[in-house]
C-alpha positions, -999 to 999 in steps of 0.1 A, spaced: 719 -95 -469 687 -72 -472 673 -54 -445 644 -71 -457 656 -110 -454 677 -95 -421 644 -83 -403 619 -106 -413 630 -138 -426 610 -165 -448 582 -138 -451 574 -164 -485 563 -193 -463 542 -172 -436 505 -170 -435 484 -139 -427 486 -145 -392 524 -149 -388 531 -119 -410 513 -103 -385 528 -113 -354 561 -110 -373 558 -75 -378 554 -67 -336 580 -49 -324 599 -48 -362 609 -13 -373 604 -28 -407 576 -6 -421 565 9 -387 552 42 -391 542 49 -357 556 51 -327 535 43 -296 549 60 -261 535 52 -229 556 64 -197 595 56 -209 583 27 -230 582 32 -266 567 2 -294 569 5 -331 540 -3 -346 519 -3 -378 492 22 -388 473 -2 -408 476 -31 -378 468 -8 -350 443 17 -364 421 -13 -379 422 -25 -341 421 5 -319 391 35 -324 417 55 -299 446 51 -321 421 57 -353 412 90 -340 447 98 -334 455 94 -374 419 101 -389 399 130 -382 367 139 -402 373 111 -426 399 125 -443 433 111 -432 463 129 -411 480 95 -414 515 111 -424 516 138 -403 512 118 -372 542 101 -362 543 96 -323 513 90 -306 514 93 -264 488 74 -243 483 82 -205 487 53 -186 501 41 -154 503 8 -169 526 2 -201 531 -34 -196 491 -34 -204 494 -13 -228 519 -35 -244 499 -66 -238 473 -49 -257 493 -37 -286 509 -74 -292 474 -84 -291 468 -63 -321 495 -78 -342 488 -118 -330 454 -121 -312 470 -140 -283 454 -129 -248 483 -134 -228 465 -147 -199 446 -173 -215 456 -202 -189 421 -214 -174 419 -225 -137 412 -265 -138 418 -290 -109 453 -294 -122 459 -264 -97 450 -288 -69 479 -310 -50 483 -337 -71 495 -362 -46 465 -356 -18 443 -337 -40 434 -314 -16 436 -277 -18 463 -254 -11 441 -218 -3 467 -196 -2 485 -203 -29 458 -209 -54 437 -177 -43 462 -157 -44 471 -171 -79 434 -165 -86 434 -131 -74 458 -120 -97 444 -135 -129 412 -115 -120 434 -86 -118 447 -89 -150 415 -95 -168 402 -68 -153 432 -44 -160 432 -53 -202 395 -48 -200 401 -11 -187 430 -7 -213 408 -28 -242 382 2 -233 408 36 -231 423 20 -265 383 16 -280 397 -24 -291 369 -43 -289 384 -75 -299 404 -70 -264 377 -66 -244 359 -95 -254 388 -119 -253 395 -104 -216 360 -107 -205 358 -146 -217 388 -151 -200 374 -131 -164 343 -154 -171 356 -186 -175 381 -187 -150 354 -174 -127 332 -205 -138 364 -229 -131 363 -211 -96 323 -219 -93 328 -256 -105 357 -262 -79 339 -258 -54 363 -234 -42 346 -197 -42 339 -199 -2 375 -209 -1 387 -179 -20 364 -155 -5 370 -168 34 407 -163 30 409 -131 16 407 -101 37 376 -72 40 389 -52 10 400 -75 -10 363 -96 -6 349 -59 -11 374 -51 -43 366 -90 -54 322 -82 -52 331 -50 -70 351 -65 -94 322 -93 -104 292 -69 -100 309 -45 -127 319 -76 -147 287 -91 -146 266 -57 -160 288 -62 -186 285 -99 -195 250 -101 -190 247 -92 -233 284 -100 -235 286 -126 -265 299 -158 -268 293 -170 -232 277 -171 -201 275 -186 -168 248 -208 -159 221 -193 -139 227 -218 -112 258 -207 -108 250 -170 -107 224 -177 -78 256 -199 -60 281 -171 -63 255 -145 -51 251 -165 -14 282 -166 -9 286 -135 -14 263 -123 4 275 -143 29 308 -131 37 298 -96 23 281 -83 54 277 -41 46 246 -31 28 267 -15 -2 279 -48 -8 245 -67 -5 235 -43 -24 262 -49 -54 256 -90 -47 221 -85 -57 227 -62 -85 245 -93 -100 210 -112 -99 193 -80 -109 215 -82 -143 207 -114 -151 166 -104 -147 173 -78 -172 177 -106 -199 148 -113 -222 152 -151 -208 151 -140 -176 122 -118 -178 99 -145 -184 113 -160 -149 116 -122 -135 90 -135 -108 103 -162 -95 143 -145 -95 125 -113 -76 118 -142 -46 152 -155 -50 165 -116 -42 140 -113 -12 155 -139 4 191 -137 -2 186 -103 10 171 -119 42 196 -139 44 228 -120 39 238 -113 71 233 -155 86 260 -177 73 240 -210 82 207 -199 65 227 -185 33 242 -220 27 209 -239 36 197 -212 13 219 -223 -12 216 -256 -8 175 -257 -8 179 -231 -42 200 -258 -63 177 -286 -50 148 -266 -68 168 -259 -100 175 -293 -103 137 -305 -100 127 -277 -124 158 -278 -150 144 -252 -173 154 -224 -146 188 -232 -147 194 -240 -184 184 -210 -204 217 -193 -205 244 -201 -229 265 -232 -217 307 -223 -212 
């Protein structure tokens, strides 16, 4: 038998795609070697390079290619399961964390909600969105950084649409509510021209009481309104950029008094549903 039919078999019957994802982790035609820490991957110059600006430069400089003399390439990471997450990725286009929270993740039998388990389940999801978007951006893989950021943004819509963020937020502790707000405020900047989707802007004004309700420092107040501030920055939200600047005023009145947020809150999504057109201009998930 050829090394050929041994290594990669029924290559005749495969699409594009499955070629692809047959060729990750095959030392058939690999001609670089990836090393991160004491893990090493085999991969394809053609597959990678096409994917990755980092690995690009690596075998490419000044247009004219170094492709054969470069044969190992190290990345400094702390992280090489990401790095292989990201590197698969390449070869299939699977995000490997693409589960989305639904209410299947409540009890099934009383339907009610279990918040330890599920926020700490929800914690780390966030954790790993965020994680492959920080690797997505040291490897220059756009592709990555979308997929990662749809996934942070739609499980953070399923959170929003549970009815579960005060849950999350009340049983987590100081740093982790401080990590969490740091976490969305630096997502948010990003998503606010990210493509492909969006929260609604109802849901963005939700998120932001609470979070301003349980975040009681002023740096983190501070990072709650600069999620608002974002979504001002929009060319749809500049033609409401008045009406949002009242919105900020108040939640930043309110931060600190838990009862007057969620009245806040409550009074805010009573006025976005008489006047729909302040909640609808953003793309639908």
């Amino acid at each position: 038998m050829s090394e050929r039919d041994r290594d990669f078999p029924n290559v005749e019957a495969m699409d594009t795609n499955e070629a692809l994802a047959g060729l990750w982790m095959n030392n058939l035609f690999s001609d670089l070697e990836v090393v991160c820490g004491k893990q090493r991957w085999p991969v394809h110059k053609a597959i990678v390079c096409a994917k990755s600006g980092y690995l690009w430069g690596h075998c490419v400089e000044g247009g004219n290619t170094k492709s054969w003399k470069i044969n190992h390439v190290h990345i400094r990471e702390n992280n090489p399961l990401g790095i292989q997450y990201a590197l698969k990725f390449m070869y299939d286009g699977i995000y490997p964390f693409a589960r989305t929270i639904s209410r299947k993740e409540l009890d099934p039998v009383s339907e009610t909600y279990d918040r330890t388990i599920n926020c700490h389940q929800i914690e780390q999801r966030f954790q790993r969105h965020v994680s492959l978007i920080a690797i997505a951006d040291i490897l220059d893989c756009p592709s990555l950084h979308h997929a990662a950021m749809d996934h942070y943004i739609r499980d953070l819509a399923s959170l929003l649409n549970m009815g579960r963020m005060k849950d999350f937020i009340a049983s987590s502790d100081r740093l982790q509510v401080k990590q969490f707000v740091q976490r969305v405020a630096a997502g948010m900047s990003l998503f606010v021209s990210h493509r492909g989707c969006m929260l609604r802007d109802k849901d963005f004004r939700r998120l932001a009481v609470i979070l301003a309700t349980h975040s009681g420092s002023a740096p983190q107040r501070r990072l709650v309104n600069g999620i608002l501030r974002g979504i001002v920055d929009t060319e749809p939200g500049r033609l409401l950029a008045q009406e949002r600047t009242a919105q900020l005023a108040k939640l930043e009145a309110l931060a600190t008094d838990s009862t007057k947020s969620q009245k806040q809150m409550k009074r805010v999504d009573s006025h976005i549903g008489q006047n729909p057109s302040l909640g609808n201009w953003s793309i639908e998930l």
